[in-house]
C-alpha positions in Angstrom: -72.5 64.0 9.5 -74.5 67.4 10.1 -74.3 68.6 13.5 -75.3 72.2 14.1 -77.1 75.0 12.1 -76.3 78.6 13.6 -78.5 81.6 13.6 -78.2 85.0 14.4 -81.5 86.1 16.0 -82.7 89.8 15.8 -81.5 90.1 19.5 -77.5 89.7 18.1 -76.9 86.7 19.7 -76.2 83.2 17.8 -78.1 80.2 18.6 -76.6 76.9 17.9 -79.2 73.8 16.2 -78.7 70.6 15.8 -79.8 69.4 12.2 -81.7 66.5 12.2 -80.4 63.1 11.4 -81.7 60.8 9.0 -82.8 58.3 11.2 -85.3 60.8 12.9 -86.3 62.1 9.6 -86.9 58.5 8.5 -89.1 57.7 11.5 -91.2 61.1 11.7 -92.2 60.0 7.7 -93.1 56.7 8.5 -95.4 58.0 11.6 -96.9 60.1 9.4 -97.1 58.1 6.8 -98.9 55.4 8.5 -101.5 58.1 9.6 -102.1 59.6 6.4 -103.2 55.7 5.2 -104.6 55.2 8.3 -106.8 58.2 8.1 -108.0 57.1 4.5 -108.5 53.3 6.0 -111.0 54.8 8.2 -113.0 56.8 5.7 -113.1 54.0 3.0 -114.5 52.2 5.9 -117.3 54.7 6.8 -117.9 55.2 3.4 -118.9 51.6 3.3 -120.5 51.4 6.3 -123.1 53.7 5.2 -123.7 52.6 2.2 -122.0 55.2 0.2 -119.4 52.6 -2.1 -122.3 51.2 -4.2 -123.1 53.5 -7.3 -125.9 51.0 -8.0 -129.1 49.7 -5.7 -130.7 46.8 -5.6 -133.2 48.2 -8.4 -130.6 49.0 -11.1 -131.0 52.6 -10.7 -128.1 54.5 -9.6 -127.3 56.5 -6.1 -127.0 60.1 -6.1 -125.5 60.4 -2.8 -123.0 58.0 -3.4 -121.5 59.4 -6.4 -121.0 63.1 -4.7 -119.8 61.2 -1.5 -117.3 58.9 -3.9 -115.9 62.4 -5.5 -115.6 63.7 -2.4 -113.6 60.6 -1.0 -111.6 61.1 -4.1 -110.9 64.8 -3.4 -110.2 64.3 0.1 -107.7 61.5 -0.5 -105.6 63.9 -2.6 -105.7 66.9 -0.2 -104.6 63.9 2.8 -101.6 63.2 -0.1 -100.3 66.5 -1.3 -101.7 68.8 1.4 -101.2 66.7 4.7 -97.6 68.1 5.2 -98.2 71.8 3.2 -100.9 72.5 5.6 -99.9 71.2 8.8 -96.1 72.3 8.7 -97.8 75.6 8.3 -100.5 75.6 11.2 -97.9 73.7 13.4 -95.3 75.6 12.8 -93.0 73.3 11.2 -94.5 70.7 12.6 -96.6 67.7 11.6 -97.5 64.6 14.1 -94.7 62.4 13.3 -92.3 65.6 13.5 -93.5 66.6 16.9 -93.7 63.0 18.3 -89.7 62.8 16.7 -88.6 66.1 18.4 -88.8 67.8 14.9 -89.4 71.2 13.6 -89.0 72.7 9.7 -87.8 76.1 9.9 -86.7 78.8 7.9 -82.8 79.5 7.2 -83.0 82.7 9.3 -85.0 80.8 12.1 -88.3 81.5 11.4 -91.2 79.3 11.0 -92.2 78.2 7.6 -95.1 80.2 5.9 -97.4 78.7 3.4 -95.6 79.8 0.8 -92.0 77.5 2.3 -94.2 74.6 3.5 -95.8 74.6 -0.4 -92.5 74.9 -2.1 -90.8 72.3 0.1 -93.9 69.5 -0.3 -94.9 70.1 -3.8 -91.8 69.0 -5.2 -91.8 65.6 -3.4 -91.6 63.9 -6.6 -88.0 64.4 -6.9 -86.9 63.6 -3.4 -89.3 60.4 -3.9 -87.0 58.9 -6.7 -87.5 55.9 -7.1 -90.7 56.1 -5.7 -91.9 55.4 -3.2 -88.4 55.0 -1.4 -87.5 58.4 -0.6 -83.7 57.3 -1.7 -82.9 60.9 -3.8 -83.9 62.6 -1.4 -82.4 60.8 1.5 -78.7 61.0 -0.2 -78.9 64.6 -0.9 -79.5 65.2 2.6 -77.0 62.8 3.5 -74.3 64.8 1.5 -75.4 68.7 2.5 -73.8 70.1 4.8 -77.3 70.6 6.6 -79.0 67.8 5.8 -81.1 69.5 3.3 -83.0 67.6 0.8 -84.0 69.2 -2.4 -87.6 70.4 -1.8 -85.5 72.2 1.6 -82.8 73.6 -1.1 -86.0 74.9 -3.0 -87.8 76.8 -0.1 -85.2 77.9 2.1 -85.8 75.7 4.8 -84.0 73.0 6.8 -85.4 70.2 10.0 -83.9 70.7 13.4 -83.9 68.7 16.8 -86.0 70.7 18.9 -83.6 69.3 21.9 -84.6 72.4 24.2 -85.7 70.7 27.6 -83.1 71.0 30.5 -81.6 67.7 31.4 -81.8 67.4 35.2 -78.7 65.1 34.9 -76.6 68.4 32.8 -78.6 70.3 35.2 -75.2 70.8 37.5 -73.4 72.8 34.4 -75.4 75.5 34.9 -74.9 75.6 38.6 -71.4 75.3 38.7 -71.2 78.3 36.1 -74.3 80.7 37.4 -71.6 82.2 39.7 -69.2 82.8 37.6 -71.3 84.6 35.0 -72.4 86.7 38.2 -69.1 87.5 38.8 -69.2 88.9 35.1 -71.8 90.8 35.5 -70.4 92.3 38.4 -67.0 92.8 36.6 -65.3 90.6 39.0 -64.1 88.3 36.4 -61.6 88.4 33.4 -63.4 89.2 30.4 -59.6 88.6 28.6 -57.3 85.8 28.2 -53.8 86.1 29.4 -50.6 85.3 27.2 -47.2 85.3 27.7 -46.7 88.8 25.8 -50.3 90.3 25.8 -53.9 89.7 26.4 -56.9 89.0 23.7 -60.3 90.1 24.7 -63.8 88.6 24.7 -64.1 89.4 20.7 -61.0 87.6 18.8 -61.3 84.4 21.3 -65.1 84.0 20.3 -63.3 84.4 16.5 -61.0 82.0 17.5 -63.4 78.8 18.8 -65.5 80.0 15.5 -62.8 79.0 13.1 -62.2 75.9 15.5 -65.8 75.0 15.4 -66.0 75.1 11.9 -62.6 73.8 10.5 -63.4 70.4 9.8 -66.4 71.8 7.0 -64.0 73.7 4.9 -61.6 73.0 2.5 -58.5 72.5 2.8 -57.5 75.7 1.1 -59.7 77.9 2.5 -58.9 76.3 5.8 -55.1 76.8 5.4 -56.0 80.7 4.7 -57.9 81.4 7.7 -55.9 79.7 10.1 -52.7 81.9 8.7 -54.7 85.1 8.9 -56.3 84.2 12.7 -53.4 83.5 13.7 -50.9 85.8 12.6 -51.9 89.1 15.4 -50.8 86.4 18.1 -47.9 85.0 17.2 -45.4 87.2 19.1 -48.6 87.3 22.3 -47.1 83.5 21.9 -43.5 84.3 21.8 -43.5 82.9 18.5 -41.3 84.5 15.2 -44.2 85.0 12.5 -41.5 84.7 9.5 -40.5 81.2 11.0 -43.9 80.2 11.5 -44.8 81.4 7.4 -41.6 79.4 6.4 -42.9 76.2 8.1 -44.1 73.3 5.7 -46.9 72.4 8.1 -48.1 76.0 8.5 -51.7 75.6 8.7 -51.6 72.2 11.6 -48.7 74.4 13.6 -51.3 77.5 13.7 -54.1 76.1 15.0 -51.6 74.2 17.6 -51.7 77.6 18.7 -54.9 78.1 18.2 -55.7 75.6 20.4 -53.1 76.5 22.7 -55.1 79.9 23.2 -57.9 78.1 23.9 -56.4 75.7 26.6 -55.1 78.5 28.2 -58.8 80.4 28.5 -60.5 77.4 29.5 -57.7 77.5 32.6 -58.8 80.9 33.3 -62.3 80.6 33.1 -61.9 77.3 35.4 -60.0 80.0 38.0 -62.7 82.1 38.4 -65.1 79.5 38.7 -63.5 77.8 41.6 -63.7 81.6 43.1 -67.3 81.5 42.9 -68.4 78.1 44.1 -71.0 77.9 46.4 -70.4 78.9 50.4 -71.3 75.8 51.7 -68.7 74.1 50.4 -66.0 76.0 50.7 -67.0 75.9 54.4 -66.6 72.5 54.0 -63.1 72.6 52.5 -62.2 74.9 55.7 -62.9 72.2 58.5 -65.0 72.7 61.2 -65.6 76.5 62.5 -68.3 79.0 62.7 -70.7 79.3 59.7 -69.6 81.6 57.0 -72.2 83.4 56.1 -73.7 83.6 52.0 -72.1 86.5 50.3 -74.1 89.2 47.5 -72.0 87.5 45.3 -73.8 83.5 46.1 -77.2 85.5 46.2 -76.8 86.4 42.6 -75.9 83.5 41.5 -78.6 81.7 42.6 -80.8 84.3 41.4 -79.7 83.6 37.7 -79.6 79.7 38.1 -83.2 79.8 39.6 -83.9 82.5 36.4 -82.8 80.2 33.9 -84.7 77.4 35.0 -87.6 78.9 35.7 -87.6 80.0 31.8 -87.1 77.1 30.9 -90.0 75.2 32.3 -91.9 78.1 31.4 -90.6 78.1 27.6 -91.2 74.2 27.9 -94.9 74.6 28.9 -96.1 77.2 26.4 -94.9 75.7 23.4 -96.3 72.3 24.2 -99.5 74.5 24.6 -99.4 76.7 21.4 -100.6 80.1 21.1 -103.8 79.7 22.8 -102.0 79.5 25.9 -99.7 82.2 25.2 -102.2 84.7 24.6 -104.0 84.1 28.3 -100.8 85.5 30.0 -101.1 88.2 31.2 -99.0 91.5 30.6 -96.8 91.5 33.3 -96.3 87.7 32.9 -95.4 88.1 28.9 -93.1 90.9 30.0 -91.2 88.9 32.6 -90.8 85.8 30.5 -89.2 88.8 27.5 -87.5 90.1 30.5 -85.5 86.7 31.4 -84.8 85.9 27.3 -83.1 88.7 27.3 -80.9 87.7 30.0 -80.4 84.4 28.7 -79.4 85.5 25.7 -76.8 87.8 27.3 -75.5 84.9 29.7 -75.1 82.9 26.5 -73.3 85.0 24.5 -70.8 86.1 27.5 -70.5 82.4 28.1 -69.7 81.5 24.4 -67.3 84.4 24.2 -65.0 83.9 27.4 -64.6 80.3 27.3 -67.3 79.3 29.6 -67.5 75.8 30.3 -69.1 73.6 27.1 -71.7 71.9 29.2 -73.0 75.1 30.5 -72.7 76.9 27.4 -74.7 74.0 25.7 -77.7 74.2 28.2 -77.8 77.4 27.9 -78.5 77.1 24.2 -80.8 74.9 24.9 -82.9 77.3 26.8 -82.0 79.9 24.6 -83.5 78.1 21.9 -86.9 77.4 23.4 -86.9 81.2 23.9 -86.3 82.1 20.4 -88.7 79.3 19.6 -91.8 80.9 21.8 -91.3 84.4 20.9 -90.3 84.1 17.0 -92.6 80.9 16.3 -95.2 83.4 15.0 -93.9 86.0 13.7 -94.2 86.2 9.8 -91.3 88.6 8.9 -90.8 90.2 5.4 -94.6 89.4 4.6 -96.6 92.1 4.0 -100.9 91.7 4.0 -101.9 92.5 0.5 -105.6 92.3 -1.1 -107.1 88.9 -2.0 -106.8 90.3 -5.9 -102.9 90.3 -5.8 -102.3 86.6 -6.7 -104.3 87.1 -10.1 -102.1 89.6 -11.1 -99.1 87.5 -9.5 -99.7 84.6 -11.7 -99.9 86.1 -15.6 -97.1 88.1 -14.1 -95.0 84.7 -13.4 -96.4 84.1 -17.2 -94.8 86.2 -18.7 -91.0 86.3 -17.0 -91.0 82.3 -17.6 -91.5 82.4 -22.0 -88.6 80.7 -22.4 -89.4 77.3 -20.1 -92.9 77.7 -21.4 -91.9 77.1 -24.8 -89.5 74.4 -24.1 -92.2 72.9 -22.5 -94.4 73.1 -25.2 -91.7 72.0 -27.5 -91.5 68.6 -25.4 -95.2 68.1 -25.5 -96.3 68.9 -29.0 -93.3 67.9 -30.7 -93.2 64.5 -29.9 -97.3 64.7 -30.7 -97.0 65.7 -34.0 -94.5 63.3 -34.9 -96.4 60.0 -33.4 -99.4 60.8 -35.1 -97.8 60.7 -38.2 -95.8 57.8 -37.4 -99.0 55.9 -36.6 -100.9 57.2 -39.8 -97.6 56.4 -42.0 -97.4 52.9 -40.4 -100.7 51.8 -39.0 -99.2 48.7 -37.1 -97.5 50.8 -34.8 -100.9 52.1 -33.4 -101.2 48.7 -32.0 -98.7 49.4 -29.6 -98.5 52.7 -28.9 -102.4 53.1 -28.7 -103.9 51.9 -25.0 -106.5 49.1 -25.7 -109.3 51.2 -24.8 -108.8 53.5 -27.7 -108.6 50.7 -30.0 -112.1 50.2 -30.8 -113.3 53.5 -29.6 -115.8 55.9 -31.6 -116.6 59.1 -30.4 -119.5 60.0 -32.9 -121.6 57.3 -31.3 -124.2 58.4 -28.3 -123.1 56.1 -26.1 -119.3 56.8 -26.6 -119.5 60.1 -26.6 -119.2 60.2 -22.6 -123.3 60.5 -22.6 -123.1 59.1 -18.9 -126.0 59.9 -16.7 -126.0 63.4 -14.7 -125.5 61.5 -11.7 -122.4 60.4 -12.4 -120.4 63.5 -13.4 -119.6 64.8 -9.7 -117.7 61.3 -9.2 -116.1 62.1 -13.5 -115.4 65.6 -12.7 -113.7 64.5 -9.5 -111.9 61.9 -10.7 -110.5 63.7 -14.0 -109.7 66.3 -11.7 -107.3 64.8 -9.5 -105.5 62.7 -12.0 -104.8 66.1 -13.8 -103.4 68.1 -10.7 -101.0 64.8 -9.9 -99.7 64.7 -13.7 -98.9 68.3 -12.9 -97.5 68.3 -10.1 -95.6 65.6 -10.7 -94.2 67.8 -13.7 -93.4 70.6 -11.7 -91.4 68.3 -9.0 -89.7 66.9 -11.6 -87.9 70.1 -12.4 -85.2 69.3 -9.3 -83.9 66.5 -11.6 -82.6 68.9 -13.4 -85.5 69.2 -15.6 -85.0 65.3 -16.9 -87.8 63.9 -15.3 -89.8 66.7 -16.1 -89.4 66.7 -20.2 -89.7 62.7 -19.9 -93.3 63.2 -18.4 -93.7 65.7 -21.2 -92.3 63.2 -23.8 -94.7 60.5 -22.3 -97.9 62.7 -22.5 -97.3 63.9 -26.2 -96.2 61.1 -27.4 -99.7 58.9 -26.0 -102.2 62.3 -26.9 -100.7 62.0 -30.7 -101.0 57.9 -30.6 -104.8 58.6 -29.9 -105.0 61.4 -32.3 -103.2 59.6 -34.9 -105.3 56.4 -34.7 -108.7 57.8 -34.4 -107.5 60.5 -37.5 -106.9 56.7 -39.6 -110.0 55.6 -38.2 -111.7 58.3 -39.5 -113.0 59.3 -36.0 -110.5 62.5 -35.8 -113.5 65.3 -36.5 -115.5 63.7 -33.3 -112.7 62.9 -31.1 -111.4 66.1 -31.1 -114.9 67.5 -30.8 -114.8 65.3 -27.4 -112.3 67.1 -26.1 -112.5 70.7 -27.2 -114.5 71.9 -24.3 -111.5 70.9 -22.2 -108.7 69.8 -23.6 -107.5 73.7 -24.8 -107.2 74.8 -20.9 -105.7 71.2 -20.0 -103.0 71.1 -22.7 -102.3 74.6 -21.5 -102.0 73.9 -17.9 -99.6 70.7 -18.8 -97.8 73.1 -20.4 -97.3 75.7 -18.0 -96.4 73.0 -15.2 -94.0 71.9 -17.2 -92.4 75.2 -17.5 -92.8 75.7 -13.7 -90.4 72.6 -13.4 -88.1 74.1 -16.4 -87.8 76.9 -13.7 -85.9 74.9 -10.8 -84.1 72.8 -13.6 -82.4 76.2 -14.8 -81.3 77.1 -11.5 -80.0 73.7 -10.7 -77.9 73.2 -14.5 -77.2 77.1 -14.9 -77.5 78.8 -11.6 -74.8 81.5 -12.7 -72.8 83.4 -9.9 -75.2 82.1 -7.2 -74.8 78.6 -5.6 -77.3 76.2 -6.7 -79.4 76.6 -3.1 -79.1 80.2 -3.8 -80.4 80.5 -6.8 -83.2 77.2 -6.1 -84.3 79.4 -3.0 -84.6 82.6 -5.7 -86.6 81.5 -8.4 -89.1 78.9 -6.5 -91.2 81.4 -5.6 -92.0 82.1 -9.1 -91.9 78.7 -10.0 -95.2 78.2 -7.1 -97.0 80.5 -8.5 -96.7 79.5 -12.0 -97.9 75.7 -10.6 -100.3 77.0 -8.5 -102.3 78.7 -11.7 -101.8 75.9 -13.1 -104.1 73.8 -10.4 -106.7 76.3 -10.4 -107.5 75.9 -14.3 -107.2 72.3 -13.8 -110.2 72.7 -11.4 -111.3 74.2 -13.9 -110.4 71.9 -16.8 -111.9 69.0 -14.6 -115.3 70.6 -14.1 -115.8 71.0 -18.2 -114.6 67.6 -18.4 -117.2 66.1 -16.0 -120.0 68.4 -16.8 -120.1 70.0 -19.9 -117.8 67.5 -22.4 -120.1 64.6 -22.1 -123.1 67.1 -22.4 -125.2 66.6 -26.1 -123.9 70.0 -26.8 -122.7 70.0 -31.1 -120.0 70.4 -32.7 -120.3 74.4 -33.1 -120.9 74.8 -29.7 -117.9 73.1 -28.6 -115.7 74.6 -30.9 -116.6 78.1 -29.4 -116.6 77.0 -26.3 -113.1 76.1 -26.7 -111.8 79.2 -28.8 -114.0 81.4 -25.5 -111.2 79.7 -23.4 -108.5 79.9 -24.7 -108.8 83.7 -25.5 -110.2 83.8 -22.0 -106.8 82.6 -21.1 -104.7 84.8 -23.6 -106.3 87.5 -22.2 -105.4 86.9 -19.1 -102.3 85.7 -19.0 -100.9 88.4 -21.6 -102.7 91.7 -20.0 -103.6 91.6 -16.4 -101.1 93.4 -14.2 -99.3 94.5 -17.3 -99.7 98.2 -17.0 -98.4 97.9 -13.5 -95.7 96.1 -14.0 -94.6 98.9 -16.8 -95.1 101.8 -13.9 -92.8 99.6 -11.4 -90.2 99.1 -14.2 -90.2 102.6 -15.4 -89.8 103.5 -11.9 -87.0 100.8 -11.6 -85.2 102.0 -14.5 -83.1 105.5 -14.4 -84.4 108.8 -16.4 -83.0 108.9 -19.9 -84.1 112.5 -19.8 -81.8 113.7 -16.9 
């Protein structure tokens, strides 16, 4: 199972995680499960209360308030689904309610909290880890396997969920006093800062290399593992008194070299343990002594309790502010911010002297602890490698994700239309099969008559658009998700669609209904079909990375191109808004059959234009700057 996730912090020193299990993933999902449905229990319920779930009065006539309240129910259901966890891991920091109430936190590989942009990718591909849904099981056995306990929206974004175990434990509490004195000594250069063998010493540096490699044997393969242990130990082999070209005959090579290994390790632990004893407190060597005068407490004892008093003092500090946010960081005052920087920095130097000269493991372990409720307070809002850019940059991000993504935009389109084309003609060749590829309420539908043609009262487009809307944005996002399975799930959604829109087409074409149905949909359907499209593609994107991610690992390569792959699904939600508001509005409108035509052929140049030329003269400067000069 996962244990630990290290990090090296931008202060140089390495901070040990514990990756969360599945157990405490499981139980933060169900919390926040339960209040997501809760939260929707409760507005259905005050919906109804007021009156606002009856589209119709007493009178017959219908309710104006209730229809915009009804599409805002609807819209605020969908945000509560897809946005619950995007928004709040961002605002929390990497946390939600049912991860804070677990001891929780998503953060970035590096350590750093999630930004928008992490907490999208790793949410809005849900769809995969949901598989089957709703049972999470995909997901749950990827994490299961990884070495981190990643599932694939973490692969995607770069992220992974940690135990944010940081609290001192009163009872562990006695590790750190036992070694605050020896770590004075330290400081004071009173202690051995190398371990002792039989023909040599080994400082600080190669015996932190050594409990690395001893750490971290057990995740490598057994190759690999057999290198390593050859090449660590080889420079100590005469230190040990041992012949190296015995040792490199021997059949069991690898398991006799990390017996000495561990044998080096055995013996700094000793020596660590000897200078501890030398700095226990005064009180009880007194005691050891017998009865006799008082022996008074030495510089020494004074530092000692100095730094134990210093480490917990940060860490009920650390403790405090965190559970308070950043409101309550921001009232300290100066001085006050620059002691509690002041006494990181010392932790962080106690830890790493501790980790490096064989300190003792419970000491060296609550030390992390603290260590990591420091890093958490002062790097839980910082944003690094994200630079503030005008509002206008994401217009020209988005054609720009266009363009470098042809290829998965035409197999996209190839999955859609394709298998359109060819069940239309199937269902005009053999009209039977219309019967059951057709949904009932096409059947008998005719969209040249008035009340057909979506002539609906006003007040009941808000509650259409909304509606229409949603239903849209899940079908694409469920597209795009679908790209972590390997792009399968994503060309079967694909498949599906095409193969229902040419049924429909097909049918209405042998009904003789084909001229007004697609004057229906023409106001809308060019931008929808496009956006279908270009989710699709988005979800072509992670597939390529997972079945062909080239010299890269497949995380590597996932973490690389999901960025693009979020922008591309992200245009695509905005002209689904878009789509959905011509649906609701304008489609069921008495506007002819001229006017609808040009209102699609306006879009869809609208959206040639853009997608083909904005930020294309500046992506020529930065590639001309890029490439070298012929000339010279």
């Amino acid at each position: 199972m996962h244990s630990s996730y290290t990090i090296r912090t931008p202060d140089h020193v390495e901070i040990e995680f514990e990756v969360a299990g599945p157990l405490g993933r499981f139980a933060a999902l169900l919390l926040d499960t339960l209040i997501i449905i809760g939260s929707m229990l409760v507005l259905v319920l005050l919906a109804s209360f007021f009156g606002l779930l009856s589209l119709v009065t007493d009178a017959g006539s219908l309710r104006a308030t209730s229809s915009v309240a009804m599409a805002l129910l609807g819209l605020i259901f969908f945000i509560l689904n897809w946005g619950y966890f995007v928004l709040l891991e961002h605002f929390m920091r990497g946390r939600t309610p049912g991860k804070a109430a677990a001891g929780l936190r998503v953060m970035r590989d590096d350590g750093f909290p999630v930004s928008l942009r992490e907490s999208a990718i790793r949410n809005l591909v849900r769809a995969a880890d949901m598989l089957p849904i709703p049972t999470y099981m995909l997901g749950g056995i990827v994490a299961l396997y990884h070495p981190h306990g990643k599932r694939l929206g973490d692969m995607a974004a770069g992220t992974l969920v940690v135990r944010e175990g940081f609290a001192t434990d009163p009872l562990r509490a006695s590790a750190l006093r036992s070694s605050s004195g020896w770590l004075a000594r330290v400081e004071a250069g009173q202690s051995r800062q190398a371990v002792t063998l039989p023909r040599g010493k080994i400082d600080s540096q190669r015996l932190a290399l050594i409990r690395k490699y001893m750490d971290r044997r057990l995740q490598m393969n057994p190759d690999k593992r057999a290198e390593l242990a050859w090449r660590i130990t080889h420079p100590f082999l005469e230190m040990m008194g041992e012949d190296p070209q015995r040792v490199a005959a021997r059949e069991d090579r690898s398991e006799y070299c990390e017996g000495i290994l561990r044998a080096i390790l055995d013996r700094a632990s000793q020596q660590a343990e000897a200078a501890r004893r030398k700095s226990r407190p005064v009180k009880r060597r007194q005691a050891e002594a017998g009865p006799g005068p008082p022996v008074p407490e030495s510089d020494e004892m004074d530092a000692a309790a100095r730094k134990r008093m210093q480490w917990l003092r940060f860490s009920r500090q650390a403790k405090a502010l965190l559970k308070s946010g950043k409101p309550a960081l921001r009232r300290l005052p100066p001085e006050q911010i620059e002691q509690l920087s002041r006494d990181y920095r010392r932790i962080n130097a106690d830890l790493a002297r501790a980790r490096s000269m064989g300190g003792d493991s419970e000491a060296v372990l609550e030390l992390n602890r603290i260590a990591m409720a420091g890093h958490l307070l002062f790097y839980g809002y910082a944003r690094p490698g994200e630079k503030t850019r005008p509002s206008a940059s994401w217009l020209t991000a988005f054609p720009k994700a266009f363009r470098r993504s042809l290829g998965p935009v035409g197999l996209s389109a190839f999955f859609l239309f394709v298998p359109a084309l060819i069940t239309a003609f199937a269902v005009m060749w053999n009209p039977s099969l219309g019967y059951d590829l057709v949904p009932v309420g096409f059947l008998d539908f005719e969209p040249a008559r008035q009340d057909t043609m979506h002539e609906f009262p006003q007040l009941m487009r808000p509650l259409a658009a909304s509606s229409i809307m949603t239903n849209n944005l899940q079908v694409s996002l469920m597209a795009f998700g679908l790209g972590l399975t390997a792009g399968i799930g994503s060309a079967l959604l694909l498949i599906y669609n095409g193969i229902h829109l040419g049924a429909v087409a097909g049918w209405m074409t042998l009904n003789g209904n084909g001229r007004a149905l697609w004057g229906w949909i023409m106001p809308h359907g060019g931008t929808e079909l496009l956006a279908i499209v270009l989710a699709g593609a988005a979800g072509f994107l992670l597939a390529r990375a997972i079945a062909a991610p080239g010299v890269q690992t497949r995380s590597e390569a996932l973490k690389r191109i999901a960025p693009q792959a979020l922008t591309l699904e992200l245009g695509v939600m905005v002209m689904l808004v878009f789509a959905g508001l011509v649906e609701g509005f304008i489609s069921p409108s008495t506007l002819g059959f001229g006017g609808r035509i040009l209102f699609l052929g306006a879009s869809l140049l609208m959206w040639f234009l853009y997608l083909s030329t904005v930020g294309l003269a500046r992506d020529r400067r930065e590639e001309k700057k890029a490439s070298p000069d012929e000339d010279s």
